[in-house]
Structures are given as C-alpha cells and as structure tokens.
N, C-alpha and C positions, 0 to 999 in steps of 0.2 A: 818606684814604678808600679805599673797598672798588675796585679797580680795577674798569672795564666795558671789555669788548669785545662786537664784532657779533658774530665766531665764538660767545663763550659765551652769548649773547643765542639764537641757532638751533641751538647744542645741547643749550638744555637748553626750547626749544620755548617759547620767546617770540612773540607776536605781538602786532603794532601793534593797541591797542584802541579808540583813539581820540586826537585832536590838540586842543591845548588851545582852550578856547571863546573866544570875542573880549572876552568879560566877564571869565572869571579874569583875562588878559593884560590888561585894564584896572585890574583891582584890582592886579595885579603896579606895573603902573607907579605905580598911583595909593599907594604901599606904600613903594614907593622913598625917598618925599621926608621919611620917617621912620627911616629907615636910615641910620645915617654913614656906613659904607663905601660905600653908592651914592650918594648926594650926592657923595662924593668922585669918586668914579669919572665921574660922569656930567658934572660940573665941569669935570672933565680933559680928555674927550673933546667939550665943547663948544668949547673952544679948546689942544689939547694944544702942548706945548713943555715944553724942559728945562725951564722954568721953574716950570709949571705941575704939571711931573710930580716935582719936588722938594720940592711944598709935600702930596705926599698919604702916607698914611699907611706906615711902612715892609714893613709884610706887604702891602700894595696893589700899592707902588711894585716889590717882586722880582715881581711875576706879571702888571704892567699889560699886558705882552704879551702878556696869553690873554684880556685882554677885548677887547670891539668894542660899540657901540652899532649897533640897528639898528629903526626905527618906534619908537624913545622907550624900547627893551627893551635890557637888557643882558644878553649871549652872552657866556658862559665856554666857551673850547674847552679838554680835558683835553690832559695829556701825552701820553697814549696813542692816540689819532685822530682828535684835532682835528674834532671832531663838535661845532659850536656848543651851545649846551645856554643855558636863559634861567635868567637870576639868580633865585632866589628870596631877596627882605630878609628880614632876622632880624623876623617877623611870625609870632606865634605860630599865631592861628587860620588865615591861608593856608597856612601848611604844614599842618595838618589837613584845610581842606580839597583841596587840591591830594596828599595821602597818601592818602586815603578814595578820591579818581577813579582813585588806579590802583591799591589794593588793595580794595577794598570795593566797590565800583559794579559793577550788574549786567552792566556792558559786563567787566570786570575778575576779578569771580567769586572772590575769595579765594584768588589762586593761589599764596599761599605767600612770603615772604619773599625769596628770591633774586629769582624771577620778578616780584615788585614794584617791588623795588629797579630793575632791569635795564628794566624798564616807565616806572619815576618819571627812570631818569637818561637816555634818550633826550632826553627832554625840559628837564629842568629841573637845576638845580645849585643847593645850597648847602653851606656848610659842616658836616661833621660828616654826612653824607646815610646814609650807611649805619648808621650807631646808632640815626638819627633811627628811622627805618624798620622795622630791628631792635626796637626796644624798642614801635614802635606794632603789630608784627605778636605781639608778647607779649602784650600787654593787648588783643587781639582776642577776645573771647568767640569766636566762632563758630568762628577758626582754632584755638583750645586746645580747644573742648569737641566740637566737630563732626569724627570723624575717619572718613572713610571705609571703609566696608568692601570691599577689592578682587574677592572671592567672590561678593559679594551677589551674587542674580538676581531681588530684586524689581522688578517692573515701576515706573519713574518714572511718578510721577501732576500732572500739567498744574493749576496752578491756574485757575478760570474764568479771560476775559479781560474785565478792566475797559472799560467804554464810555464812563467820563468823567473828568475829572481827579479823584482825592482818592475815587475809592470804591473803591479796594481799595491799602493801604499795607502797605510791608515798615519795620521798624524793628530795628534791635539798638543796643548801648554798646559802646564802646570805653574801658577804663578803663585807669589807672597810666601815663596820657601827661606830661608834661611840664608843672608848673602854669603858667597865665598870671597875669598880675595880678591874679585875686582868688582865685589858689589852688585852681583848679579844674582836675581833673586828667582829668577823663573828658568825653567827647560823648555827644549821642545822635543819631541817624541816620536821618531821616524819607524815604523814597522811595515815591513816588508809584509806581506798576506801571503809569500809564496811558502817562504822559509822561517817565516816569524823571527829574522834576524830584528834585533833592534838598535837603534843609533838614538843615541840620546846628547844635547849640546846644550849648556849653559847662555841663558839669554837674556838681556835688561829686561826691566817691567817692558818697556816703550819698544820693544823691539818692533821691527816693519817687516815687509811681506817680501821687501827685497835682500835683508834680511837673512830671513827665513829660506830661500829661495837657495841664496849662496851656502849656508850652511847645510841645506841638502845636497848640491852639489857637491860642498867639499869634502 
C-alpha cells in the first residue's frame, strides 16, 4: 500500500476533520466477528503464546507484531511510524461508509484523493487502502465533473439555514465502487444540512429516480 507520513500529511495541507463516532467504532467491532482474519487475530490476543500464535494464519503470523488490541478495537501500527491506526474487516458497506466521512462529508469537502487517503489512514487500516480509495475517488460524480475555476471572482452564495432536521438535504452517487453481494456497485448519499446526519444506500449502476425517491423515504 501507498506509504503515509505526517511530513506529507502537512505539506500537502491536510487537516484533522474529525475522529471517528462511538457508533462507527461499534459497528467496526461488531464486523469483526465476520471477519477471519480478526477472529484470528483477536483469538490470539485473548490468550497469545507460541502456541497460539502458530495455529493463525501465515500472512497474520509474519506481521502479528504490528497488531495490538485495545477497548475490543484492533490497531495496526505501519512500518513507517508506528502510528496505531483501527483495523477495518473486509465489510463491504463500512468501508463505504467509513470512505464517504473522510472524502465526501461536509466536514471533509471533496478534497481530492491524496488528501483522503492521508485523512482515512490516520485513522483506520485495511488492506489494499490506497486502491480502495483511488478507485472510489474515480467514480465520484462531483470530484470528475465539478472542477474548479482558479480565476473565478464570482461572489459565493450561502444556502438559507435549515431550522429543523430533514428540511433542507444535499444528495449525490457515487458509482463504479466495488460490487457487494447483490452486485451493486454505486451509493446514494442522503445529508441532512441541519444535523449533518448522513444515510447512505447501496444502488445498481441503472438505478431511477423513483428509486432514489423510495429509498429516501425509507
């Protein structure tokens, strides 16, 4: 995977945008127990010993020294700065949504692929993270079709401000992600503007607007 350092984190003008909620980190744990490799892992560090650490998998067993368990979470620390970082299980839709909070959230703002990446590995680790990331910052409508004009000097215009949950929403899709098990390869992206709650739903390439419609309803 894509190396991270702090240095390139502050020169290329990263900032912390937020730390993960008590609830993703519940769902993380509660994800685990569907996971081999964390089963394993977590097995091991419930009672570790040669013995123990011979029965786990052999790509586990050369790197069991860079995990750690800590409040029920598994911490992967990198070769390069040993900066804890929380396991994400092979879980399709938490890595979407755990992707969407640090590229697409209004705390987050679209800032472009590196700066995601460098944002999502503070925090979190799995395998394959940079592709992951890479390939979901390509099928982002807004980062492909939205490109800035640096010249511009039109004045920015303030949307009203909402006064109650659910009366003023932002939505877009993210397409060409990775299918889950029923072959669904895109999201859609429900944000509330009052409470910046977010609803996120798995949805075919072909999905329609009636659709779209039901699933904000439901």
């Amino acid at each position: 995977d894509y190396a991270v350092h702090k240095a390139d984190a502050n020169a290329i003008g990263v900032a912390r945008t937020s730390t993960p909620s008590s609830s993703l980190l519940d769902d993380v744990r509660s994800a685990y127990t569907k996971d081999a490799d964390a089963k394993q892992l977590l097995d091991y560090f419930a009672a570790p010993s040669d013995k123990s650490r011979q029965k786990l998998a052999k790509h586990l067993r050369a790197h069991v020294h860079r995990y750690r368990v800590h409040n029920g979470l598994l911490l992967y620390s990198a070769v390069d700065d040993n900066a804890d970082r929380i396991v994400v299980p092979d879980d399709h839709e938490l890595k979407l949504r755990i992707t969407y909070e640090y590229h697409d959230a209004p705390t987050s703002g679209h800032q472009g692929r590196e700066k995601a990446y460098l944002l999502l590995t503070r925090d979190f680790y799995w395998s394959h993270q940079y592709k992951w990331v890479r390939k979901y910052d390509r099928a982002c409508e807004v980062c492909q079709r939205v490109k800035p004009e640096p010249f511009s000097q039109a004045p920015l215009q303030s949307l009203p401000t909402p006064s109650e949950c659910w009366q003023s929403i932002s939505m877009g899709f993210v397409f060409g992600l990775p299918p889950d098990n029923k072959r669904r390869t895109g999201i859609v992206v429900f944000v509330d503007r009052f409470s910046k709650m977010v609803h996120l739903a798995a949805v075919p390439a072909e999905v329609t607007a009636k659709q779209t419609a039901r699933l904000f309803v439901d």
